[in-house]
C-alpha distance (Angstrom), angle and dihedral (degrees) to the residues before:
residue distance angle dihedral
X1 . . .
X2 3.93 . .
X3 3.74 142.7 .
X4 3.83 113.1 -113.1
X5 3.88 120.2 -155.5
X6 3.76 98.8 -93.4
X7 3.96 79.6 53.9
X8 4.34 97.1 -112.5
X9 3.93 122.7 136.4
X10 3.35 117.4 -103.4
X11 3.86 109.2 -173.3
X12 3.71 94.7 179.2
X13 3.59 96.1 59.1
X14 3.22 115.2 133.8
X15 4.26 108.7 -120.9
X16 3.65 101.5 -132.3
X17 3.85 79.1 69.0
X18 3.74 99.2 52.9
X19 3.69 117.1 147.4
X20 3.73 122.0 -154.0
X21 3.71 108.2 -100.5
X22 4.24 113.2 -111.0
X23 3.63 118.8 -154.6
X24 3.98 111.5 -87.1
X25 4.03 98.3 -172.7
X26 3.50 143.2 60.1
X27 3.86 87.2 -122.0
X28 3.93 90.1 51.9
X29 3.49 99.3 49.7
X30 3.87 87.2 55.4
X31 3.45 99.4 45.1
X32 4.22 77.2 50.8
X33 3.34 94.4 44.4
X34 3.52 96.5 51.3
X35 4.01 106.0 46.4
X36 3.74 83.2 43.3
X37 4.22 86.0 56.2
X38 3.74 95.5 49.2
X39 3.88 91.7 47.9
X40 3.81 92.9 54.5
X41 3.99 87.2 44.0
X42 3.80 92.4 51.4
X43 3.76 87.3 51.2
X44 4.01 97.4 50.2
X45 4.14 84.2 51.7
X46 3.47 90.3 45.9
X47 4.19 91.1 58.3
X48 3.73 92.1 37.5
X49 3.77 85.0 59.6
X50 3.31 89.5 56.0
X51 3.75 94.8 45.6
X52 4.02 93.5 52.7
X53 3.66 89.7 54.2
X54 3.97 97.6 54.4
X55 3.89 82.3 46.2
X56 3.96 87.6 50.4
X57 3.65 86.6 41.0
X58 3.67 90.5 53.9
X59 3.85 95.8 45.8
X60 4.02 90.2 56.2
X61 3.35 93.1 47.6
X62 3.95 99.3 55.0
X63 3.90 88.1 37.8
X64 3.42 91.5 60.4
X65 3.66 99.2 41.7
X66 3.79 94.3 52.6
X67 3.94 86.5 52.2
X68 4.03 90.8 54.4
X69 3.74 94.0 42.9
X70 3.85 98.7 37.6
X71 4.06 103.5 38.0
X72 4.09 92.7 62.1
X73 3.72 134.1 37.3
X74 3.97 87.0 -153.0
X75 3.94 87.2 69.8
X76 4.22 117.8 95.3
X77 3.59 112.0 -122.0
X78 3.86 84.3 -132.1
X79 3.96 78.8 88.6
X80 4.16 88.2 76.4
X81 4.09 90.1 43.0
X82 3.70 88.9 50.7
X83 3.83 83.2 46.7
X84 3.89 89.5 54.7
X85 3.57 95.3 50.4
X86 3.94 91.1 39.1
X87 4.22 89.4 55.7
X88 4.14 90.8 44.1
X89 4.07 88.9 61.2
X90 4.03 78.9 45.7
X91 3.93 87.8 55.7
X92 3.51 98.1 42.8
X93 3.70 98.6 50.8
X94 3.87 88.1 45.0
X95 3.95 93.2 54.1
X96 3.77 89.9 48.4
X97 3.89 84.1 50.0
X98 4.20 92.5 47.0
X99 4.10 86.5 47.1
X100 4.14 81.6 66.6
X101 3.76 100.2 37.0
X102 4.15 90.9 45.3
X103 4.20 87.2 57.6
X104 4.20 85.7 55.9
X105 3.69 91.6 44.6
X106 3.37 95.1 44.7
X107 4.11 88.5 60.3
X108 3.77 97.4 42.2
X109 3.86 88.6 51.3
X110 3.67 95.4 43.1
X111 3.96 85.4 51.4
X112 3.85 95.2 46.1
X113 3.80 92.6 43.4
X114 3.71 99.6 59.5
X115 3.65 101.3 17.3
X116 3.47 119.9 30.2
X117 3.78 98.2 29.9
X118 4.16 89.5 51.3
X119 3.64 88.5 52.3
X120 3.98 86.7 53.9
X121 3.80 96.7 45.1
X122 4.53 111.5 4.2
X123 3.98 93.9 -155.1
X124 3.38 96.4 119.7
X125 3.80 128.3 86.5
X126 3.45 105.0 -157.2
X127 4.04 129.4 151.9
X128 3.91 105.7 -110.8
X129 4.19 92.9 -154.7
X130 3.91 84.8 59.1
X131 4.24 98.2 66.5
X132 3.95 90.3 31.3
X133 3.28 95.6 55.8
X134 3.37 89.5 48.2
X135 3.63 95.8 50.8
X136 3.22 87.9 51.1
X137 3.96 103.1 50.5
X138 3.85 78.5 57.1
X139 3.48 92.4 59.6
X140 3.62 99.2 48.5
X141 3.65 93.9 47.7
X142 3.81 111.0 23.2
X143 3.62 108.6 -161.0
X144 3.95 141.2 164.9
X145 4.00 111.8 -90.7
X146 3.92 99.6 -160.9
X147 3.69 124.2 22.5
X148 3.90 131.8 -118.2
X149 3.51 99.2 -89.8
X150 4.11 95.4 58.9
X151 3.80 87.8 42.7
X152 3.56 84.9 63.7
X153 3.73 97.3 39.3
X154 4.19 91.0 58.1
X155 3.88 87.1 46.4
X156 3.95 92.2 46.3
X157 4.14 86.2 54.4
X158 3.58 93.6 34.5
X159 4.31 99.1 56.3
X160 3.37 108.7 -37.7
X161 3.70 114.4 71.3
X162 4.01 88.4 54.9
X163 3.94 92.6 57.1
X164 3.35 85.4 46.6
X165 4.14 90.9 56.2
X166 3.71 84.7 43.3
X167 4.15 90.2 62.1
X168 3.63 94.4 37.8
X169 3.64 94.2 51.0
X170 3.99 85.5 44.0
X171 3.67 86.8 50.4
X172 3.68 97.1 55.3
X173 3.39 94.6 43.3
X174 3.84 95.5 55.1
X175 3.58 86.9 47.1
X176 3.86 101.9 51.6
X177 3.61 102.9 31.8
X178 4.03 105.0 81.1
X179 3.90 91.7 -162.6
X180 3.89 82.6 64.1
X181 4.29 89.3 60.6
X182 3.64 131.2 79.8
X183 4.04 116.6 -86.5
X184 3.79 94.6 14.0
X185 3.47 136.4 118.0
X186 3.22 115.1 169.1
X187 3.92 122.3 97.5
X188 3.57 96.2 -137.5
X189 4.07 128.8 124.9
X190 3.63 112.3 -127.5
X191 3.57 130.7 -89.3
X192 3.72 108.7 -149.0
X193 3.92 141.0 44.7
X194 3.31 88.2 -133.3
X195 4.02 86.3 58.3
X196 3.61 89.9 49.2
X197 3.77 88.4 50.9
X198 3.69 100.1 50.9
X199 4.16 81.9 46.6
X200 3.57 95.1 49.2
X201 4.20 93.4 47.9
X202 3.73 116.6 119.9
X203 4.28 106.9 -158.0
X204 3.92 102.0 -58.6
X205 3.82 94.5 -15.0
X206 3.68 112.7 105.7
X207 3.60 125.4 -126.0
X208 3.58 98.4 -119.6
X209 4.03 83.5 57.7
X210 3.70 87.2 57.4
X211 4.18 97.1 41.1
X212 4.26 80.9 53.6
X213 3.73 92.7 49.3
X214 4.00 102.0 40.6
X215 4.34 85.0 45.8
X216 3.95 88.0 49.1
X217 3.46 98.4 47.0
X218 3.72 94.1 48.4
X219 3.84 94.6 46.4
X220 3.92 82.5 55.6
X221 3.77 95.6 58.7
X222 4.22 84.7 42.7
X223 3.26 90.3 55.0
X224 3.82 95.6 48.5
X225 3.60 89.7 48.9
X226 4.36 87.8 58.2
X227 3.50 96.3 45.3
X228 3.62 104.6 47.0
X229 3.68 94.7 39.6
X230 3.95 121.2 130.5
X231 3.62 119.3 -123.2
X232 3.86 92.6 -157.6
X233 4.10 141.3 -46.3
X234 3.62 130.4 113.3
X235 3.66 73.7 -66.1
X236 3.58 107.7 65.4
X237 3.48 127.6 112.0
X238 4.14 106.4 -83.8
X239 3.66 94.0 21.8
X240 3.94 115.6 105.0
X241 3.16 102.9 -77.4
X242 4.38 144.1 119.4
């Protein structure tokens, strides 16, 4: 006994010709709908696990570097670069991760906008073909709704861009604070650029170099941050939202 495509039992259907059977009530397609809701939920938790722990991940990491770096004037302040460069693999690998959990959130919240929440409070008039279809063009052809460079934008004004103050900060501290370098004592800031440069020198690479590169790299996560910003939506920076 199968369903046919105009959705009539045919018991003499032969089996190799079995067609999956669609729901053919009200009560089915809820019962569908439903299961088919808590799956996508469960999904959408199970990548904002995994977002929380490369945020946790992240949080360790600059902890710890700021306790090498800061506790001992004998330690390079290359430690806190190295901890820049260490929490920007951290970032990318967590906006790859937030392209995956934003497809799953997507779904629940276009089920719970124009299902759930109508069932809760009927004032809107909306056309139910228009969201299902939707959902459904989704499902045929999963693809990525926001590229990699707004992923990282959301997680840069989410968590990131504040560790990131924290290890500049650090950085300019441990660079202008004398009793913070090897075979000083004094707890004096420095008094020249050319002090700040010999501080700021990594090996045979100048300070100034270094300045240049820490300034450029942090205008390109600013500039991120601008372009990829939300004007407003459920989306929007502020609003609940990952």
């Amino acid at each position: 006994m199968i369903i046919s495509e105009d959705l009539t039992i045919r018991p003499d259907a032969p089996s190799s010709q079995a067609q999956p059977i669609f729901p053919t009530t009200p009560t089915e397609f809820v019962n569908a709908l439903s299961h088919y809701y808590r799956g996508e939920l469960a999904r959408m938790v199970s990548w904002r696990d995994r977002l929380d722990r490369t945020t946790n991940w992240a949080i360790t990491g600059v902890g710890a570097m700021l306790s090498v770096s800061l506790s001992s004037p004998e330690t390079h302040h290359g430690v806190l670069l190295f901890a820049m460069v260490l929490i920007f693999l951290l970032l990318s690998i967590e906006s790859r991760r937030y392209r995956f959990f934003h497809v799953y959130r997507s779904r629940v919240r276009l089920i719970e906008r124009n299902y759930y929440a109508r069932i809760f409070s009927p004032r809107d008039h909306l056309d139910p073909t228009h969201w299902m279809n939707q959902l459904s063009e989704d499902l045929r052809l999963p693809r990525f709704s926001i590229t990699h460079s707004q992923a990282m934008a959301r997680r840069l004004r989410r968590n990131y861009s504040w560790l990131y103050l924290i290890l500049l900060l650090a950085w300019v501290l441990k660079t202008t604070t004398t009793v913070l370098q090897p075979k000083s004592f004094s707890g004096q800031f420095v008094q020249s650029a050319n002090e700040l440069g010999v501080n700021a020198s990594i090996g045979s690479v100048p300070g100034i170099v270094v300045i240049v590169a820490i300034l450029a790299f942090y205008s390109y996560l600013a500039y991120i941050m601008i372009k990829h910003r939300e004007s407003g939506g459920e989306l929007a920076y502020g609003e609940v939202h990952v």
